[in-house]
Structure formats: structure tokens, C-alpha cells
C-alpha positions in Angstrom: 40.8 -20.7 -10.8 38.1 -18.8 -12.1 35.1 -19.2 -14.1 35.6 -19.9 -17.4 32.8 -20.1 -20.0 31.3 -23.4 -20.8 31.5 -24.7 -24.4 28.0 -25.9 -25.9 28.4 -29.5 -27.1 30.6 -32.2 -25.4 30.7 -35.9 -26.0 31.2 -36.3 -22.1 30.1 -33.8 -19.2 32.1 -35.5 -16.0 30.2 -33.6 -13.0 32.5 -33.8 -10.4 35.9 -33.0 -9.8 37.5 -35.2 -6.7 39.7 -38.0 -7.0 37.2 -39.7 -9.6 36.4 -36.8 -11.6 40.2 -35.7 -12.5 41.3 -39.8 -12.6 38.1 -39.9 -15.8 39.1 -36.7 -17.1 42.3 -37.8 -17.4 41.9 -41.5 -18.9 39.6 -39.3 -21.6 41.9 -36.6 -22.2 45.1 -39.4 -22.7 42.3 -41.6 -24.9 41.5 -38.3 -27.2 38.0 -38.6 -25.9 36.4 -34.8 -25.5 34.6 -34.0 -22.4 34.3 -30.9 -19.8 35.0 -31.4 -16.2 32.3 -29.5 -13.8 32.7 -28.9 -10.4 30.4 -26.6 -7.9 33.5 -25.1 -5.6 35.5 -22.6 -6.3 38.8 -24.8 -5.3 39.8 -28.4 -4.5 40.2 -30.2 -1.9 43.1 -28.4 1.0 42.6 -30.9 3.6 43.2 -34.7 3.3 40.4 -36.9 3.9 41.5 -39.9 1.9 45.0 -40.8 2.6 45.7 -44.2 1.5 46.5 -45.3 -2.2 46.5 -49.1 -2.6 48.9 -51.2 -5.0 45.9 -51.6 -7.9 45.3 -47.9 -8.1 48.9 -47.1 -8.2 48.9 -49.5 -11.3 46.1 -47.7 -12.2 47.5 -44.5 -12.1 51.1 -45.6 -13.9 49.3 -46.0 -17.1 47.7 -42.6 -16.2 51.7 -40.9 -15.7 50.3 -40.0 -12.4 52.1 -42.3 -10.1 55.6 -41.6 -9.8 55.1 -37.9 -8.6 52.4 -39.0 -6.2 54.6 -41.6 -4.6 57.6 -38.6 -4.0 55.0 -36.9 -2.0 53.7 -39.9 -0.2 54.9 -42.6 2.7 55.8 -46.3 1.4 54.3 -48.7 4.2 53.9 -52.4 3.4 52.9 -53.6 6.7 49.3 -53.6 8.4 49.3 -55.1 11.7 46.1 -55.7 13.8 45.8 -55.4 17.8 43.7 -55.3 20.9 44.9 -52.9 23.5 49.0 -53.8 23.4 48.2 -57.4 22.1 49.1 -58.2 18.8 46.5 -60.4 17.4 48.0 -60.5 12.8 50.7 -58.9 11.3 50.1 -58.6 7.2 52.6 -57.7 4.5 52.3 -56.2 1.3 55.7 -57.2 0.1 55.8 -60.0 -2.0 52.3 -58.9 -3.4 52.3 -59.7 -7.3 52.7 -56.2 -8.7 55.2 -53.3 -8.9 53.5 -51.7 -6.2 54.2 -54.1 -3.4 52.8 -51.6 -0.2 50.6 -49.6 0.6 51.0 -45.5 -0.3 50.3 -42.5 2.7 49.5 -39.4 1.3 46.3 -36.8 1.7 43.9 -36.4 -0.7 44.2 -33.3 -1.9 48.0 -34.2 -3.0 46.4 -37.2 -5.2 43.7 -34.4 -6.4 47.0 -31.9 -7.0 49.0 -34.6 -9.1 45.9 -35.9 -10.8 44.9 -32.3 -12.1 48.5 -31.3 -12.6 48.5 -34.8 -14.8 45.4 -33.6 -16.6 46.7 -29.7 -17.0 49.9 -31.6 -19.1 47.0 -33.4 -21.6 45.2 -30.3 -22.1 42.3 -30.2 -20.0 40.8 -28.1 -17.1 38.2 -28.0 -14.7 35.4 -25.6 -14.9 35.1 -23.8 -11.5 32.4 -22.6 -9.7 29.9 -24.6 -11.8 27.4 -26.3 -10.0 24.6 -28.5 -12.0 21.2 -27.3 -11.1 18.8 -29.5 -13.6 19.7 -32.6 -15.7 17.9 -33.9 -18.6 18.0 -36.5 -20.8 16.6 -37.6 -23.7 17.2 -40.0 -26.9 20.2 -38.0 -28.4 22.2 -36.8 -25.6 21.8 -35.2 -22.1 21.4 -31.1 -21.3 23.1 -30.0 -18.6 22.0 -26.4 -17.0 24.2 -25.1 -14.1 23.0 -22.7 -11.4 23.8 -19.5 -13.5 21.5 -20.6 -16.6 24.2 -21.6 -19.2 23.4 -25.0 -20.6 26.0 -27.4 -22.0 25.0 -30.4 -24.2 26.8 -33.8 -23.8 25.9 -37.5 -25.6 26.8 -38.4 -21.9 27.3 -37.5 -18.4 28.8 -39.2 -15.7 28.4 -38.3 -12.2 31.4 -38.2 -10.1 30.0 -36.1 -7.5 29.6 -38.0 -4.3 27.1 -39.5 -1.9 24.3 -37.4 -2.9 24.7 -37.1 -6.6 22.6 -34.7 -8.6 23.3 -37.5 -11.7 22.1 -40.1 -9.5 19.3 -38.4 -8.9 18.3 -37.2 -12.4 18.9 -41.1 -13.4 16.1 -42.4 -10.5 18.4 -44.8 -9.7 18.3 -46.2 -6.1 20.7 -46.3 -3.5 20.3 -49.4 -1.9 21.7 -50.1 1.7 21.5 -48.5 5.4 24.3 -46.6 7.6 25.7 -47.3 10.6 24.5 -46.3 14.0 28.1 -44.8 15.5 29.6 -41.5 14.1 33.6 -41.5 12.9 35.8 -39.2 14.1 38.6 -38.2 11.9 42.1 -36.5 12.9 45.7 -35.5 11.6 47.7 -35.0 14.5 51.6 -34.7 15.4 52.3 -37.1 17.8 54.7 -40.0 19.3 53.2 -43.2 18.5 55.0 -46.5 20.1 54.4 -49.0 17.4 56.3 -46.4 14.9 55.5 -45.2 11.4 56.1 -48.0 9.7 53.0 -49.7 9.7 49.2 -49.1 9.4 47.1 -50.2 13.1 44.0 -51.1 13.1 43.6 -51.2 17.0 40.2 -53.3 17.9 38.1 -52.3 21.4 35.2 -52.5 22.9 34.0 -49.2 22.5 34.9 -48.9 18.9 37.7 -49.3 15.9 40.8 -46.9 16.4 42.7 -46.7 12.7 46.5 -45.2 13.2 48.1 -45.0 9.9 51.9 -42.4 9.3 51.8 -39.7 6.9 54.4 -37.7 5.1 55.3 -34.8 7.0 55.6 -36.0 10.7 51.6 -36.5 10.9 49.3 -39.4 11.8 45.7 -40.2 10.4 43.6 -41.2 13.4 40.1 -42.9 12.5 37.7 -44.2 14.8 34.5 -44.9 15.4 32.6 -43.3 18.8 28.7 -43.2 19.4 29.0 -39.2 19.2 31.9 -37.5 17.4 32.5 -34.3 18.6 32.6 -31.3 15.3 35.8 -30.5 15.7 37.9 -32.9 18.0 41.0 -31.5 20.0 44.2 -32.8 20.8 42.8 -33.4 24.6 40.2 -35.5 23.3 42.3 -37.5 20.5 44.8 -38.4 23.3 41.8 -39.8 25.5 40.7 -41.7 22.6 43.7 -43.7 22.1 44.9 -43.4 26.0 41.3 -45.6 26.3 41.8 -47.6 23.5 45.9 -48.3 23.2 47.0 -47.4 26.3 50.2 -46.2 26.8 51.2 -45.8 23.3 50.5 -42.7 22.0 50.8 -39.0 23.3 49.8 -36.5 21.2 50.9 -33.3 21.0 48.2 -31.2 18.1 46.1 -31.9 15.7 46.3 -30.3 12.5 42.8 -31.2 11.1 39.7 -33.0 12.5 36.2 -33.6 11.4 33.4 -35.9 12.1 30.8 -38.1 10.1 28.4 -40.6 9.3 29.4 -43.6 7.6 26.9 -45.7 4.7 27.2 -49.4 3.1 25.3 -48.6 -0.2 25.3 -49.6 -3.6 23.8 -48.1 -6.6 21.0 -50.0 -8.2 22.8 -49.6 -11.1 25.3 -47.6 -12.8 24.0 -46.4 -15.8 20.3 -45.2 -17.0 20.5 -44.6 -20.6 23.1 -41.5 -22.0 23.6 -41.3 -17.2 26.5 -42.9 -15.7 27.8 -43.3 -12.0 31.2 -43.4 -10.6 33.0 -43.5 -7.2 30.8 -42.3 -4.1 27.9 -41.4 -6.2 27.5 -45.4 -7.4 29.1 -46.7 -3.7 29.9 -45.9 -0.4 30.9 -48.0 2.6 32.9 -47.9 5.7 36.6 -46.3 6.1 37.7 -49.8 7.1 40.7 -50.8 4.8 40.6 -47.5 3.1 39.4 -48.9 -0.2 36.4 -46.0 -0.8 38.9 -43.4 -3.0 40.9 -46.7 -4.6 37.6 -47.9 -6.2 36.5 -44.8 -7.1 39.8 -44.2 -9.0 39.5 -47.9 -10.7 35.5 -47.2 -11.9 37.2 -43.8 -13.3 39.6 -45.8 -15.2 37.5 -48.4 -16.4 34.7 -46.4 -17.6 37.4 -44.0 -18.9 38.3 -46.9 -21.0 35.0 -48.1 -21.9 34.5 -44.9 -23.4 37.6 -44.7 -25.6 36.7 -48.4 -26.8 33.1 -47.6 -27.4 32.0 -50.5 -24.7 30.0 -48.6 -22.7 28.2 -51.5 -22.1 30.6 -53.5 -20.2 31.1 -51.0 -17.6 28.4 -51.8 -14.9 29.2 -55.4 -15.1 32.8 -55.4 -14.5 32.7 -52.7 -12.1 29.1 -53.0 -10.2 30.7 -56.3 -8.9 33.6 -54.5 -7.5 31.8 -52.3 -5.2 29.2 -54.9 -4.1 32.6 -56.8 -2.7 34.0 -54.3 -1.4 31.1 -52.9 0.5 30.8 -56.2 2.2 34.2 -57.2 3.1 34.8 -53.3 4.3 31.4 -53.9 6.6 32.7 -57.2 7.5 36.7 -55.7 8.4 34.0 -52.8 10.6 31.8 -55.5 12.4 34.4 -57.6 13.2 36.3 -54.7 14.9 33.5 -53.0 16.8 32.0 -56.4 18.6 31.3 -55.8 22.3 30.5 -58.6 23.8 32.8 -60.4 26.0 32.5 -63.9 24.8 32.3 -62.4 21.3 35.5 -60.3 21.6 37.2 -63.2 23.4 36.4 -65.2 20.0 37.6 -63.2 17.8 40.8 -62.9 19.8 41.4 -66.6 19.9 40.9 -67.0 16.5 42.4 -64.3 14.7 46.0 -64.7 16.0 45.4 -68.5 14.8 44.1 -67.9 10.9 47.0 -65.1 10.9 49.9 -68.0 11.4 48.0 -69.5 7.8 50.6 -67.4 4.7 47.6 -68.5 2.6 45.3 -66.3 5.0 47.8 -63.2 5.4 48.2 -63.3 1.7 44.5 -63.4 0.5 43.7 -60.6 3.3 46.5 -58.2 1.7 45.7 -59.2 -1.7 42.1 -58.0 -1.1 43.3 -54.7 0.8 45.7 -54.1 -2.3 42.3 -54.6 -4.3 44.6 -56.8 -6.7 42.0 -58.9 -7.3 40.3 -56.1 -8.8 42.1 -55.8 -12.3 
């Protein structure tokens, strides 16, 4: 869209307009709550990074109205299973989960981005595009915002929704506690014929890393894995080496449709608010693709803090959802070490044992439950 002019005085300036950004925006806009929605690129998100909606967000996003048009675009799975090479080591379910969402939703980001701000178009509201934050400032009475072409806008608040390297974070001085990990991830959506089918999510453990398959709407797969040095821009030839090394025999792939590589961080914001300065999503955590929980959580702190706002209990927010991220941020580094163990005695272990804990219903269930993030409500 283009540019539109930026009104003086808002009660909340959301920088930041990904899945967290739009999910706040709209919580607000439903609530009656005024704010203004900033975000520095010209467009949203065309390619589809995140791709998996748990069953808590999806509640999440009923109360929202955005759910039922984001599940016609997506792909209903409700079974994870976990193997080593062809060996099948624990099958999960999702049905039978305690919620109306009993499974696990495919579908790229920029379709949950599309409904979201399709959802948020409906209340009213509208992001302000190209409008990137240059200098933040706060003070007793409210926060200034200045953007890169000089106009300021003036907010009681401002929550940043704006990533991994937050300019909100920043301003605040808050710290970003926690380390990365030493392997690069390499990211694809190919075409191809995959033996175990697209009814399930694979998480396919080696030695030289974790392969992720997951099905997506259209015909496509999500391939995510980790490999001491990604290439940029990875080709069909070197996707079908991957998983020819690592699940042998089951795959042959035949293009990819988009590919990207990157560095993955465990880290968790000191803290999620410094005075009229608020953190959601990436900007307050960040953690391993394991599981796919990074743009669920994101989506619940929206929520949360969405309603926090309308309630005028601002100062519940950091302690209901600061907890959340802290768990998932080890159980997602747990889910990654667990998968990437090379030793042989270790690997051997973990093979023996999984398969045994994954005959236990209490075990399968309490694994999906947390992967739903059910226990997150």
C-alpha cells in the first residue's frame, strides 16, 4: 500500500507488522483500544517462513474471527512421528487433545499475515507502510516516536513487534540474554514425492543434523534442517542429497520453490516491559525451529498483551507471558539437542529409549500437549 500520513497522538504505537504486529493490532482494534501499526517495508511477507499454526493459537485466533479462513487455506495434520534413517523410534497424535483444534495447521506465513490483516482491514485498521522507526524516546507521559522521514507520532505506549533485533528493545536497554547455536539451518519449499506421505509432520534424527519434513497446501513440503554450512540459496540437487543422506530412499525431489538459510538463537528478554516500552514475539524471544512454536508464541504474547491493554492490566503481562517463552526456549533447545547428538553410544541411547517412553499414552500425550502449547492458556 502506500504511505499514508501518520496521525499525532496514539494510545498505542505497535512497531512491527508480522504475525505479532497484525495478531495486537487486531486484539486492540476488536477491544476499541486506538493504536497505529508501523512497519519499515513497503509489503508483507510473499514467502512462507513460518508454516505451522498450533491448536492454542488457533483458539487464539477464533476469538480473533481469524481462524476459520486460515484453516480453508491450510493442511489439517494431527500426527507427528519421529525417526532415525527408516526406523521409527514415536508416533504422537494430536487427536484427542482437549480443544476444538485437535491437530496441527500447515500453512505459510504470509497466508496467516494475509488473513490476519484482512481480519484487521474488517475492524477498521491499517498498517502504515514504508515507515521505519529511526529514534525512540520516552519519558514520564508517553513515548515519541520519529521515523526515518522526520514525522514524529506520540503514543502513551509502544510495543515492539519487530523481531530479533528490535529498535524497541533497544531504546528500552533491555538485555537479550542467551547464546546461538553453532550449525546454520537450511530452509526449503520443494515439490516432491515423499514415502512417509503428507499426512504427518517428520522429524527425521541423524548424525549429521535434524531433517524437519512437514506437507503444505498446494502439493509443497517444508524441509528444515540443520548443516554446519547452509548454502544461500539451496537447490533441488542439494535438498535431495540432504534427505538422500539422512532418510534414505524416501524422498526425491523434483524443485524447490523457495530456500533460504540462517542462524538460529535461544534468548530471552530480560524483561518485557521498561516503563510506557513493551516486547512481543521475536523481539522478547527467539529459539530453535524445533517444534515450530516461535510464530505460535508470538501470536499468544500479541493476544495477551492485546488484552492486558483493553483491561488496563498492563502489569500482568510480563509475568504470565515471560514464563511462556523461558519454557519454550528450553524444551525447543532440548527437542534440538536431543536430535543433533553425534556420538555413537549417545545416539544409540536415545534410540533405545525413545521408542520405550513413546509406548507410555501419558508420555505421547504430555509431548503433544506441549507442542499444541495447550498448556499455555
Amino acid at each position: 500500500m502506500t504511505a499514508r500520513t501518520l496521525p499525532a497522538t496514539t494510545r498505542v504505537a505497535i512497531v512491527g507488522a508480522g504475525p505479532t504486529g497484525l495478531a495486537l493490532a487486531v486484539t486492540l482494534a476488536r477491544a476499541g483500544v486506538d493504536f497505529v501499526l508501523l512497519d519499515k517495508l513497503a509489503e508483507g511477507a510473499n514467502t512462507s517462513r513460518a508454516a505451522v499454526v498450533h491448536a492454542r493459537t488457533l483458539e487464539v485466533l477464533d476469538d480473533l474471527g481469524a481462524s476459520a479462513p486460515l484453516r480453508e487455506r491450510g493442511l489439517v495434520v494431527d500426527r507427528f512421528t519421529v525417526r532415525d534413517g527408516r526406523r521409527t523410534l514415536a508416533r504422537l497424535s494430536f487427536a484427542g487433545l482437549p480443544t476444538p483444534h485437535p491437530y496441527t495447521l500447515l500453512v505459510p506465513q504470509s497466508e496467516t499475515e494475509e488473513v490476519l490483516l484482512a481480519r484487521l482491514r474488517e475492524l477498521g485498521g491499517e498498517v502504515h507502510r514504508p515507515c521505519e522507526v529511526a529514534a525512540v524516546e520516552q519519558d514520564a507521559d508517553g513515548v515519541t516516536l520519529t521515523t526515518a522521514t522526520g514525522e514524529t507520532l506520540r503514543a502513551r505506549y509502544a510495543v515492539g513487534a519487530d523481531g530479533m533485533r528490535s529498535a524497541i528493545r533497544e531504546a528500552a536497554g533491555i538485555g537479550f540474554t542467551g547464546s546461538s547455536y553453532g550449525q546454520s539451518f537450511v530452509l526449503a519449499d520443494v515439490t516432491m514425492d515423499w514415502r512417509p506421505g503428507r499426512d504427518e509432520v517428520s522429524l527425521n534424527f541423524h548424525a549429521d543434523g535434524l531433517v524437519v519434513v512437514a506437507p503444505l497446501p498446494h502439493g509443497r513440503y517444508r524441509i528444515v534442517a540443520i548443516v554446519d554450512e547452509a548454502p544461500a540459496a539451496p537447490d533441488a540437487a542439494y535438498v535431495q542429497a540432504l534427505l538422500e543422506a539422512r532418510a534414505p530412499g524416501q524422498a526425491r525431489v523434483t524443485g524447490v520453490v523457495w530456500g533460504s538459510r540462517f542462524r538460529v538463537h535461544h534468548r530471552v528478554a530480560d524483561a518485557y516491559r521498561a516503563g510506557r516500552l513493551l516486547l512481543a514475539g521475536d523481539a522478547a524471544h527467539v529459539h530453535s525451529p524445533a517444534g515450530g512454536q516461535g510464530m505460535n508464541t508470538g501470536i499468544q504474547d500479541a493476544y495477551a498483551l492485546g488484552r492486558a491493554f483493553a483491561e488496563d492490566r498492563l502489569d500482568t503481562y510480563e509475568a504470565r507471558r515471560r514464563p511462556v517463552a523461558r519454557r519454550v526456549v528450553a524444551f525447543t533447545d532440548r527437542m534440538t539437542r536431543v536430535a543433533t547428538v553425534r556420538s555413537a553410544p549417545a545416539r544409540a541411547l536415545r534410540n533405545t529409549v525413545l521408542p520405550l517412553l513413546g509406548r507410555l499414552p501419558a508420555f505421547r500425550r504430555n509431548l503433544a500437549t506441549e507442542l499444541a502449547e495447550l498448556d499455555y492458556r
